[in-house]
C-alpha positions in Angstrom: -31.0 6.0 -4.1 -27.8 8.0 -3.2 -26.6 5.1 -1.6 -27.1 2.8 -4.3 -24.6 5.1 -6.4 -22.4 5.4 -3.8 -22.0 1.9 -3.4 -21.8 1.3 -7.2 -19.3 3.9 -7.2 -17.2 2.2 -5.0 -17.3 -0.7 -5.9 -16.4 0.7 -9.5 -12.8 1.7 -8.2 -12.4 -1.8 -6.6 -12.6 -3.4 -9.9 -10.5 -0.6 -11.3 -8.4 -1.0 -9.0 -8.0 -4.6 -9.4 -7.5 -4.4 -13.1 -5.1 -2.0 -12.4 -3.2 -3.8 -10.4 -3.5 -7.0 -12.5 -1.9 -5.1 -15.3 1.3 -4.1 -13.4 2.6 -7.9 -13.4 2.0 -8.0 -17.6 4.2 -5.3 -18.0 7.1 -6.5 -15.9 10.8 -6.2 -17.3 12.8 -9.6 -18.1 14.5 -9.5 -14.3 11.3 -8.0 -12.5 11.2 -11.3 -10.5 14.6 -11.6 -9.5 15.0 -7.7 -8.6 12.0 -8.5 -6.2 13.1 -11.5 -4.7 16.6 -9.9 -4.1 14.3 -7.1 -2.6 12.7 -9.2 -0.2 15.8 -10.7 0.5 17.3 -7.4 1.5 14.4 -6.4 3.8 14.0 -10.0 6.1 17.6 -9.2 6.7 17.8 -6.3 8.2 17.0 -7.2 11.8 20.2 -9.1 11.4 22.9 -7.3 12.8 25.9 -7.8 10.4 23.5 -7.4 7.0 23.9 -4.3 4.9 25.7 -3.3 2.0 29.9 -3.5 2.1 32.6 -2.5 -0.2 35.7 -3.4 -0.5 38.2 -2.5 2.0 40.3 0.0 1.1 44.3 0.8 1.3 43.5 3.4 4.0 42.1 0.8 6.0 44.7 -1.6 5.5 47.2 0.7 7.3 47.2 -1.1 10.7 45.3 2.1 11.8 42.5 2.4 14.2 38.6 3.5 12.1 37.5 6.5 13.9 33.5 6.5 14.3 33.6 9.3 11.6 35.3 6.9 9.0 33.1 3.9 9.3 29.8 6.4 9.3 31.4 7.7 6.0 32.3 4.0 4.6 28.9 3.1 5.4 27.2 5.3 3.9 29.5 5.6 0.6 28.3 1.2 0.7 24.4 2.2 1.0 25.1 4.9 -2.1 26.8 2.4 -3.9 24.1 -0.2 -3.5 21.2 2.0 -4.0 22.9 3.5 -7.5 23.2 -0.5 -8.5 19.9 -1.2 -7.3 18.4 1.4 -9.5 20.7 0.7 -12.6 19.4 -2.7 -12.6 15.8 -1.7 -12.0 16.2 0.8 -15.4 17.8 -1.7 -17.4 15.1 -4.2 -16.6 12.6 -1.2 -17.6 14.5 -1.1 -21.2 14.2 -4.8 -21.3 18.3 -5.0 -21.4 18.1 -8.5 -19.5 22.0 -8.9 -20.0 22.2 -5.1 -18.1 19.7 -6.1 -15.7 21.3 -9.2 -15.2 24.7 -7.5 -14.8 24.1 -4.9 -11.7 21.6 -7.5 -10.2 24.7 -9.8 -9.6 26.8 -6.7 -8.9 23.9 -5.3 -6.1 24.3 -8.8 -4.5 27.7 -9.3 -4.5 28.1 -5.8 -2.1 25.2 -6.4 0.4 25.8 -9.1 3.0 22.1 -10.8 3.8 24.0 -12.4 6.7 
């Protein structure tokens, strides 16, 4: 008898779980899709080696003076900040429903990663 229960115990959180996880989907935001396509996106690339997030080159840079391994660790990881911070802006406005927002720093996250 105690494994009867414990089996219809079990199989009581499957089918919560399931429900649960059908749920999630319902309550998506207007750019849920798109943030998650731009998410997979973001991880099939990274085995490539020049994919990661960029900015824009800056004066510094411009100079004619050599990067010192220091500079480009900092630059790169000032590009991963950046990215994440957009990533997450456009992952709150989605939350609000602000599609325009979302839609916004979406297009602004994809414009400073490189899936190449």
């Amino acid at each position: 008898m105690t494994t009867a229960k414990s089996q219809q115990a079990t199989a009581s959180s499957i089918v919560v779980a399931a429900l649960t996880l059908g749920i999630a989907p319902a309550s998506a935001g207007p750019c849920s899709s798109e943030i998650a396509a731009f998410e997979a996106a973001v991880r099939q690339s990274s085995g490539k080696p020049d994919a990661g997030p960029f900015l824009r080159q800056s004066i510094g840079a411009q100079t004619g003076r050599q990067p010192t391994p220091d500079s480009i660790k900092r630059a790169e990881e000032q590009a991963q900040a950046a990215f994440d911070a957009t990533i997450v802006r456009a992952k709150r406005m989605d939350d609000r429903g602000d599609r325009a927002g979302c839609t916004r720093a979406l297009t602004a996250a994809k414009e400073m990663y490189n899936l190449q």
